[in-house]
ROMI-76243 format. One record per residue (C-alpha): residue in one letter; x, y, z. Coordinates in steps of 0.2 Angstrom, whole numbers, plus 5000, padded with zeros to 4 digits. Each point is the difference from the previous one (the first is absolute). Example, Ala and Ser with C-alpha at 12.3 -4.5 7.8 and 13.67 -1.06 7.14 Angstrom:
2
a506249785039;s500650174997;
# end
This chain:
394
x500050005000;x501650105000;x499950154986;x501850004997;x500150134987;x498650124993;x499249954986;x501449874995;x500249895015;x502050034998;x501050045018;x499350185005;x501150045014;x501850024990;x499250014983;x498850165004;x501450085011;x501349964985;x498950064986;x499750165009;x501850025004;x500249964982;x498950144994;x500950135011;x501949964995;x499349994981;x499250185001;x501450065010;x501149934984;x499050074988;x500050165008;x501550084993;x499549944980;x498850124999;x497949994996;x500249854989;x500749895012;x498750075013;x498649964987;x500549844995;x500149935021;x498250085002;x499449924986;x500649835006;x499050015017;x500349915016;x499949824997;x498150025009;x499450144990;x498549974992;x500650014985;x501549885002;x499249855008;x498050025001;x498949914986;x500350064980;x498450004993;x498850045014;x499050164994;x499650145010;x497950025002;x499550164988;x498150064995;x499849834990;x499849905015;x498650115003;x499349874986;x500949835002;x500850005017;x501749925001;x499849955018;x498649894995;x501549884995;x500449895012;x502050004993;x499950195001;x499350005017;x501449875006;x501550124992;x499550155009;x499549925018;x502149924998;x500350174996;x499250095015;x500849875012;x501850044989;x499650185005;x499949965018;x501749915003;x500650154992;x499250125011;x501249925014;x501649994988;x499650194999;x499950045018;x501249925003;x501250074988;x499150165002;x499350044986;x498750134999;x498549994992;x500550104985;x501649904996;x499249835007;x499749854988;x498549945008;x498750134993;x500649954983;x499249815002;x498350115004;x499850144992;x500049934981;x498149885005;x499250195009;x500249965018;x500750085014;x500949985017;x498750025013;x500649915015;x501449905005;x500249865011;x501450035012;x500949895015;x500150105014;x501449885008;x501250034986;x499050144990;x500249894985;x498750004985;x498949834998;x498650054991;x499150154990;x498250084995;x499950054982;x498450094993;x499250064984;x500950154996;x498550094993;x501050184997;x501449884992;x498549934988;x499350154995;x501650064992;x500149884988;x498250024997;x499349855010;x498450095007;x499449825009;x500849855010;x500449844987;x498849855004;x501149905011;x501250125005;x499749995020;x500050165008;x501249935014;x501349895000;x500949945016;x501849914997;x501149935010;x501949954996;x501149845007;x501749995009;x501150104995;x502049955005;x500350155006;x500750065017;x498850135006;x498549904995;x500949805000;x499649965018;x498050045001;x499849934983;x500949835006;x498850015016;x498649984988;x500749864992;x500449895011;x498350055010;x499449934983;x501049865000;x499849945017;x498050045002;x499350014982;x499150175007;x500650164999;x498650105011;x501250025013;x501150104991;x499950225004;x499850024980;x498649885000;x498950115012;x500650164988;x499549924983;x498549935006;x499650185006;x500350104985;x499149884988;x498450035015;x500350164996;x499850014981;x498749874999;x498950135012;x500450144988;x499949914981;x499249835004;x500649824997;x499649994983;x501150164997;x501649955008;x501049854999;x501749945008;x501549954992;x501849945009;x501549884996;x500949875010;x499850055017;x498950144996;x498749874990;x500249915017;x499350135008;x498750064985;x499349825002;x499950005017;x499250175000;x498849964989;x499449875008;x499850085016;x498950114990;x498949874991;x499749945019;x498950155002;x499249974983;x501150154990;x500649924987;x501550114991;x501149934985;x501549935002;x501749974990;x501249905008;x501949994990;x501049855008;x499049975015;x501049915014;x499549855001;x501449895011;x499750005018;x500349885016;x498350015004;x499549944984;x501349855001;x499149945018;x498450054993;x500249864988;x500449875010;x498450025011;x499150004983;x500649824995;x499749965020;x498450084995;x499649904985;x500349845007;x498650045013;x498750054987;x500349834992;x499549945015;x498550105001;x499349994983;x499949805005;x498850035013;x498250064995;x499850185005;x498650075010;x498750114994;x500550175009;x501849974994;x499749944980;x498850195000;x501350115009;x501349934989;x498950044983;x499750185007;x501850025003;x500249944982;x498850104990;x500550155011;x501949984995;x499549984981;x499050175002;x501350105010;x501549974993;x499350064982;x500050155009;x501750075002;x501149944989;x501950065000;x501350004985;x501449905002;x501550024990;x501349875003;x501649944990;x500249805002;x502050055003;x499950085013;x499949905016;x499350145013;x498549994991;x499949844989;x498749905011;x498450094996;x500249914984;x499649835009;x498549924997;x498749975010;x499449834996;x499450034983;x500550014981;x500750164997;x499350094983;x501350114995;x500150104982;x501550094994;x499750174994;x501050184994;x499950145010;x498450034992;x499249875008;x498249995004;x499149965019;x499249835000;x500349965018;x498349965002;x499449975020;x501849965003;x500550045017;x501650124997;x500550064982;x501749924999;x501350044991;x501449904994;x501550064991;x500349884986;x501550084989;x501050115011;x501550025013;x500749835006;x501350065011;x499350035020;x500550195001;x499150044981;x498549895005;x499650095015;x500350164993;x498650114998;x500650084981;x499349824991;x498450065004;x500250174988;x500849894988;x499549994982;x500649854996;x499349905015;x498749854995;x498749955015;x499149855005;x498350015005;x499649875013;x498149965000;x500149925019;x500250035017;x501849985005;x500549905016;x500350175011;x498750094993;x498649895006;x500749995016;x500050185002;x498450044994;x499249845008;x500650085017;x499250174995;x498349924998;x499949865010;x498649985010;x500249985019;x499949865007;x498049975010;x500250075019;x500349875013;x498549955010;x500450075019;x499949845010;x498749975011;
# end
């Protein structure tokens, strides 16, 4: 669940502090040949410019999404939720090399889609940056003539970044990590509390249906998590999930008790069951089925990466899986989670759990058409139904 580099999964730490370093001594080089070599450095960018690393051929809305939206593509939708999230690992990288606002590269991964920095998430432990609230930049809009909001486009976005390798950040990060790792929760966690209270907050201001959530790593830990809490209380928000952690301790024990488990329901299912117990489990069913159709989070997971590899275990039943471009169309159906797999992409670890695929052009994804292992889990403890009171005893 580690982001180790932004947007390319490469090692952050040295590589970040090198590149800037980089920049400096090449401008201060430059400096003495005059404009041309001063134009030609600001042309090349800093390695996380925008321009240098985000996607090629992702267009900016304009008054012609007034007419066909761009948003109501799912791809399109997917490219600029990873780019919001990009955004916020580079808020931190930015405060932390002190960049200000006008000189920083995180408005750049904003700005192009008409949104704007409203909030940001901040850890008042280490006053690091885990997370962000974009909105519709109307006055933005209206100066390249967009007099109305794009179907699809939300009006608010909450994202939230994953570990960063980084000194001032490195040890709170790794706190949430191995809480993950060691409980399979993370609502323990001071950011947790903070996340869950700034999407509250813009849910109360825009509605459900106008916001949605987006993190990576273990900020699509936390986005899951979130969600979920939410979908508890019957606010159902959309959810986009890049690398999802999915290794944990927890889940390791967990599955022993569920083997321990099955043997005992082998055993069960040879005795006749009584009445009372054959109707609560058919209401538990039918209630299950109806729920979890409900709230329904995208997944987006590459089979290299093991941090996040096991949502693409099946549950118990034949996977239906087609292979599609990016311009792919959405036939989950009543699935329980829209998962996606990455079927042509990094292979490497550190490329497959970077967060830059997901902008790619190139990329190819598999749709999955069935409930992963994890998936069901998690959803089937989201709407299970409690267990019948205990009778006091007499």
């Amino acid at each position: 669940m580690m982001k180790i580099r932004a947007g390319e999964g490469g090692e952050e730490g040295g590589e970040a502090e090198g590149a800037v370093e980089m920049d400096k001594s090449a401008v201060e080089e430059k400096s003495g040949e005059g404009n041309k070599g001063v134009e030609a450095a600001e042309v090349e960018g800093h390695p996380y410019d925008f321009h240098v690393s985000g996607p090629r051929n992702l267009a900016s809305p304009n008054w012609r999404d007034l007419i066909r939206s761009s948003w109501r593509d799912p791809n399109y939708k997917r490219m600029v939720i990873a780019c919001f999230v990009q955004a916020v690992y580079l808020l931190e990288l930015d405060r932390q090399d002190k960049r200000s606002e006008e000189n920083g590269l995180a408005p750049k991964w904003w700005k192009p889609f008409k949104y704007k920095l409203t909030q940001t998430l901040v850890d008042e432990r280490d006053g690091s940056i885990y997370g962000a609230i974009l909105e519709w930049d109307r006055s933005a809009a209206l100066s390249d003539f967009m007099l109305l909001r794009p179907s699809g486009a939300p009006k608010a976005v909450l994202a939230l970044r994953g570990t960063l390798l980084r000194s001032p950040t490195i040890r709170r990060d790794l706190e949430d990590d191995l809480r993950f790792l060691a409980l399979e929760s993370l609502k323990g966690s001071v950011r947790f509390g903070g996340a869950l209270e700034a999407l509250n907050s813009v849910v109360g201001r825009f509605g459900s249906s106008n916001v949605c959530i987006g993190g990576h790593s273990l900020g699509a830990g936390f986005a899951l998590q979130i969600g979920k809490a939410l979908a508890k209380q019957g606010v159902l928000v959309e959810c986009h999930l890049f690398n999802p952690p999915s290794v944990s301790l927890a889940m390791s024990l967990r599955s022993i008790g569920e083997k321990v488990g099955s043997v005992w329901k082998r055993i069960r299912a040879a005795m006749p069951p009584s009445g009372e117990e054959a109707k609560d489990s058919k209401a538990g069913q039918k209630r299950l089925r109806t729920e979890t159709k409900k709230w329904v989070p995208h997944l987006y997971v590459n089979s290299s990466d093991y941090i996040c590899c096991y949502y693409t275990d099946c549950a118990g039943v034949a996977a239906d899986v087609t292979t599609d471009k990016p311009k792919m169309k959405d036939t989950i159906g009543d699935a329980a989670a829209k998962l996606f797999v990455m079927s042509k992409g990094p292979q490497k670890f550190l490329e497959a759990h970077g967060l830059e695929q997901w902008w790619s052009d190139d990329m190819e994804l598999q749709v999955a058409v069935h409930q992963s292992k994890l998936i069901d889990r998690q959803l089937r403890s989201l709407y299970a139904v409690p267990p019948p009171p205990t009778p006091a005893k007499s």
